[in-house]
C-alpha positions in Angstrom: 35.7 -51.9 -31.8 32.0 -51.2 -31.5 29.8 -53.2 -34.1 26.0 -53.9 -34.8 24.0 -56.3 -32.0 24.3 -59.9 -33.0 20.3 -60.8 -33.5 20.8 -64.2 -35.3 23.1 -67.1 -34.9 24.2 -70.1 -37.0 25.5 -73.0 -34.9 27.7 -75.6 -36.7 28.6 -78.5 -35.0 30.8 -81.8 -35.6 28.9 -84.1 -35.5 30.8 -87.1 -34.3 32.1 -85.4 -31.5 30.0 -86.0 -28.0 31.6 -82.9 -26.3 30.8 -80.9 -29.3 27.1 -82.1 -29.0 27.2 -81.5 -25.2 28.2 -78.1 -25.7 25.7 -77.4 -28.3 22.9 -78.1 -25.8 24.9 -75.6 -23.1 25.0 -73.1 -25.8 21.5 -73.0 -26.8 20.2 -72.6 -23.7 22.6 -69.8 -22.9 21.1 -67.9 -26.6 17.8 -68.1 -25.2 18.6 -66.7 -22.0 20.1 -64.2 -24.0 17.2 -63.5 -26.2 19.1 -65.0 -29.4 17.6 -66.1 -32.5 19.2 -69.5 -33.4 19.2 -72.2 -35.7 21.6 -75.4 -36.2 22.8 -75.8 -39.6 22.6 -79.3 -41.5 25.3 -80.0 -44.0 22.5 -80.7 -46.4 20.7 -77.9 -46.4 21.0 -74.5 -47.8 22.6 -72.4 -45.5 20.1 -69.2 -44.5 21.7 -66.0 -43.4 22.7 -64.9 -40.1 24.7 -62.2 -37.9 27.2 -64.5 -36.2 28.5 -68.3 -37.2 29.3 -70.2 -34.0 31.9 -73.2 -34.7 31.9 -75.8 -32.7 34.7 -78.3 -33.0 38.2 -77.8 -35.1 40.1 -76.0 -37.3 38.6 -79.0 -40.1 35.1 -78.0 -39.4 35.9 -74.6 -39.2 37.5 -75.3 -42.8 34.2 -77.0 -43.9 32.1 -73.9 -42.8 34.1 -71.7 -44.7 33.4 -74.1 -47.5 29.9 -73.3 -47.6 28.9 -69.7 -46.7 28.5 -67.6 -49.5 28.4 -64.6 -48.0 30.9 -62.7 -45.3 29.6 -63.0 -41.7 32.2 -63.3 -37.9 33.2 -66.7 -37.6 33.4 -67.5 -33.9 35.8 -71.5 -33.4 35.4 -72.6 -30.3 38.2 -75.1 -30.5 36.6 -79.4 -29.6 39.5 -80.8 -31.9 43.2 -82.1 -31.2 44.8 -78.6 -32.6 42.7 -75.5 -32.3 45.0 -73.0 -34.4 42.5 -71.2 -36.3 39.6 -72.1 -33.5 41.1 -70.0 -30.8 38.7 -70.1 -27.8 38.6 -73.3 -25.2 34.9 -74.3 -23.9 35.5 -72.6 -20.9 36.2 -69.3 -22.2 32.9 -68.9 -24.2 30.7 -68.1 -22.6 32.2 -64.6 -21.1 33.7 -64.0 -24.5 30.4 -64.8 -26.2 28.7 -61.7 -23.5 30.6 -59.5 -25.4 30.6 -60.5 -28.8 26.6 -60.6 -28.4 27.0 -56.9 -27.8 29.1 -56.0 -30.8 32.5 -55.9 -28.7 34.6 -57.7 -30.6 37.7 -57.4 -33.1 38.1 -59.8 -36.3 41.2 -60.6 -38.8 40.2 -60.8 -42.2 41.5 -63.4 -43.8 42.1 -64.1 -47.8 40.5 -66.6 -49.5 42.4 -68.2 -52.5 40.2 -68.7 -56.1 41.1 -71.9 -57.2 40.0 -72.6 -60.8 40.4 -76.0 -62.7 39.6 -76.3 -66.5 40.1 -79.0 -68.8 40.8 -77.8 -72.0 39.3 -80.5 -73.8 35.5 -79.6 -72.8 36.1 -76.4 -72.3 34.8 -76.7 -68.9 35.8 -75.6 -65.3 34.9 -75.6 -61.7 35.9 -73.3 -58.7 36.7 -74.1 -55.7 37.6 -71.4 -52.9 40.5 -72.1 -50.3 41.1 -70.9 -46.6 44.5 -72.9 -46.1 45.4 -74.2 -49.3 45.9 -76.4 -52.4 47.5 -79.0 -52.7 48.5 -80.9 -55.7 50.2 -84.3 -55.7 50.1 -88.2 -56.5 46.5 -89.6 -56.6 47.7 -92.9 -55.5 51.7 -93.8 -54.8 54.1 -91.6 -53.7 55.9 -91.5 -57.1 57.0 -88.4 -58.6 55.2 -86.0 -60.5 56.4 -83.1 -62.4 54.0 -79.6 -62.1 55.0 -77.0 -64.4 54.4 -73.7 -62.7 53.8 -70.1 -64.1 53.0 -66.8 -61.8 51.7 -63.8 -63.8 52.1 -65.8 -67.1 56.0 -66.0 -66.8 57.1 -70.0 -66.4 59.0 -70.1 -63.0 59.6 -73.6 -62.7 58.7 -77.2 -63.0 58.3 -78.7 -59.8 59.7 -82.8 -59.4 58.6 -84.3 -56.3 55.9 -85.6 -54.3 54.0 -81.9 -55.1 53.2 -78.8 -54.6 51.2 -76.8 -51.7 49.8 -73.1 -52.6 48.6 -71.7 -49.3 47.6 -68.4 -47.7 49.3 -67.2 -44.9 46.6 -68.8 -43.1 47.3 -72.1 -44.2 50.9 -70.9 -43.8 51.0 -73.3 -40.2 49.4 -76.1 -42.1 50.4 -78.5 -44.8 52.9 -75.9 -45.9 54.6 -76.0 -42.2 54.5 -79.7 -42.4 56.5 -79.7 -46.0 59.2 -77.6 -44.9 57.4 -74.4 -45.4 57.6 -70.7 -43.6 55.2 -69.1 -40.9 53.7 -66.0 -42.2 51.6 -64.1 -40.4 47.9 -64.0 -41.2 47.6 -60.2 -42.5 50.6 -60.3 -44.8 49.7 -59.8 -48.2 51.4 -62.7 -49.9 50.7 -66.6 -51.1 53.2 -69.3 -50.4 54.4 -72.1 -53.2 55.4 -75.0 -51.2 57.1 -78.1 -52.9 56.2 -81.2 -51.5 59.8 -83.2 -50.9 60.9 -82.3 -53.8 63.1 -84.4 -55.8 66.0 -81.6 -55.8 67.7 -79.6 -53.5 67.0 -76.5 -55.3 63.6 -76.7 -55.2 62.5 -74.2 -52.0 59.5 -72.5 -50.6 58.8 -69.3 -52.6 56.5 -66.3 -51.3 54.8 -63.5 -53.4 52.5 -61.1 -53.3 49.1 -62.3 -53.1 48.5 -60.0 -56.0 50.4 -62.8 -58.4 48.3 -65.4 -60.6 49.4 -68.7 -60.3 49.1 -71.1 -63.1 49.9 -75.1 -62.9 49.8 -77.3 -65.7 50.7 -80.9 -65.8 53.1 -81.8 -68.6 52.9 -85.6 -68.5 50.6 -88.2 -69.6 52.1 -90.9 -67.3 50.8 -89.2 -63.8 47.6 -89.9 -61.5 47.8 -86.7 -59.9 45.0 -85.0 -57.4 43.9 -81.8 -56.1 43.1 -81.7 -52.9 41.4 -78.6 -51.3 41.7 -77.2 -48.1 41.5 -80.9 -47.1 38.3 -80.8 -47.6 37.5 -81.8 -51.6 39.2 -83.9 -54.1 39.4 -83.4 -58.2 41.1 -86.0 -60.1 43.4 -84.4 -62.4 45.0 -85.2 -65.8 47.1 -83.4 -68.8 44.0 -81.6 -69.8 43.6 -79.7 -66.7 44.9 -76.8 -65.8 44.9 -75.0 -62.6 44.1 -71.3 -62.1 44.9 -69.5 -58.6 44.3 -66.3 -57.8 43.5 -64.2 -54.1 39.5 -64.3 -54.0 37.3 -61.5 -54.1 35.7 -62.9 -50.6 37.4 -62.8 -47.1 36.9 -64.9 -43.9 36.3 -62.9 -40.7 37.3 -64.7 -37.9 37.0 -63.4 -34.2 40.0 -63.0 -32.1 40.2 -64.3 -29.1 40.7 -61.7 -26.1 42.5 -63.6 -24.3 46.0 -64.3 -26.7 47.6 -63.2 -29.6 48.8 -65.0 -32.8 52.1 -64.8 -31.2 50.5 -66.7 -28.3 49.7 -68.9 -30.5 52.4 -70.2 -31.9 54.3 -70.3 -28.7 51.3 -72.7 -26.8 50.1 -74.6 -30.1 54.1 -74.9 -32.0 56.4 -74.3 -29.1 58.0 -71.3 -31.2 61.0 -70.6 -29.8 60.4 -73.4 -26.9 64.0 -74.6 -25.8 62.8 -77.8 -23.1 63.5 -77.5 -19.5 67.5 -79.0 -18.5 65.4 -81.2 -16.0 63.9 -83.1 -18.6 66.8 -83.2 -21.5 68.4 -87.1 -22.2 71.8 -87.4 -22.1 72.2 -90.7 -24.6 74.9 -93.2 -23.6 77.3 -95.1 -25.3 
């Protein structure tokens, strides 16, 4: 798909990574060859507007990115971590990729945000936090269990007893959620996951709905230090008087395919779907 030149770009870089820092320099001078408008954002500061957001690192700092713009722009990860699921390119493929984005060849999945909202209903006071992967609420400090009672579209659904409970897009679907037993859902299905996490019955399982469902958690006992954590990203100590409002978000995240693979692709390279082993390599164990 044809879209609008790319005349400004926002480079955001991990900073405690050397190859990310080596590649930023290899970058820049490849925008001014190319007659790019550039700036590197500092976490700091207020983030100015721009055509194209170049990522530089993993799917965390892609996470943290998302944490801060405010408004929609292409999101370009050029995976520098250990995983690379939602930053798709390699270093060596970014620079012919990047030829073509700069002329407005390029194809992008939206992705949903989720609108978290936390109020305490003592103060009468709340603050929002928006999510690319998830929410997860669970034990501030030991791994005892908590109890989450849980509502969608006002109607109480269940109370969940265990270590926690995950709410993630289908982004976040191959994060935390995979990790506590949940599904894989592909990124452009309309729905939100409710993950428990190890929960302290068997009937307790992974539920998905539409991503058109409101989602309400409330903690019903005094006796719990229990945390929010979001996108992995921020923290919010919770207690009794808190309450936890989630909903899709009126924003997206537009984040550039790569050329090169699919989601499919993906998951076969990054989470061996499907992935069998060779018979060369399989241990026979011995009495």
């Amino acid at each position: 798909m044809q879209r609008k030149r790319i005349k400004r770009v926002g480079l955001f870089v991990k900073s405690k990574s050397e190859r990310a820092l080596r590649t930023r320099v290899v970058l820049e001078n490849f925008l001014k060859t190319q007659n790019i408008k550039y700036f590197v954002a500092v976490s700091n500061k207020k983030i100015k507007k721009m055509d194209l957001a170049i990522v530089l690192g993993g799917d965390g700092t892609l996470l943290s990115v998302v944490s801060k713009l405010e408004f929609q722009i292409p999101i370009l990860g050029i995976n520098l971590g250990d995983f690379g699921f939602m930053t798709e390119l390699n270093v060596s493929e970014l620079f012919p990729t990047l030829k073509d984005i700069l002329r407005g060849k390029y194809c992008v999945d939206n992705r949903i945000l989720l609108e978290v909202e936390v109020r305490d209903t003592t103060k009468s006071t709340s603050k929002k936090y928006n999510v690319l992967n998830e929410v997860a609420v669970h034990n501030k400090w030991t791994s005892r269990m908590v109890s989450l009672e849980t509502y969608i579209d006002r109607e109480y659904v269940m109370t969940v007893q265990g270590d926690g409970l995950i709410v993630a897009t289908p982004t976040g679907s191959t994060a935390y959620s995979l990790a506590a037993g949940g599904p894989i859902v592909t990124p452009t299905t309309n729905s939100i996951t409710l993950t428990p996490i190890c929960p302290h019955t068997l009937t307790h399982r992974p539920l998905i709905i539409p991503n058109s469902s409101h989602i309400e958690i409330r903690l019903p006992s005094k006796k719990q230090n229990i945390m929010a954590t979001f996108d992995g990203q921020q923290n919010q100590v919770l207690s009794q008087h808190h309450v936890l409002y989630i909903r899709k978000s009126k924003r997206i995240v537009s984040l550039i395919k790569s050329p090169l693979r699919t989601y499919f692709d993906i998951l076969r390279t990054k989470l061996y779907l499907g992935y069998r082993g060779s018979k060369k390599n399989k241990r026979v164990l011995k009495n």
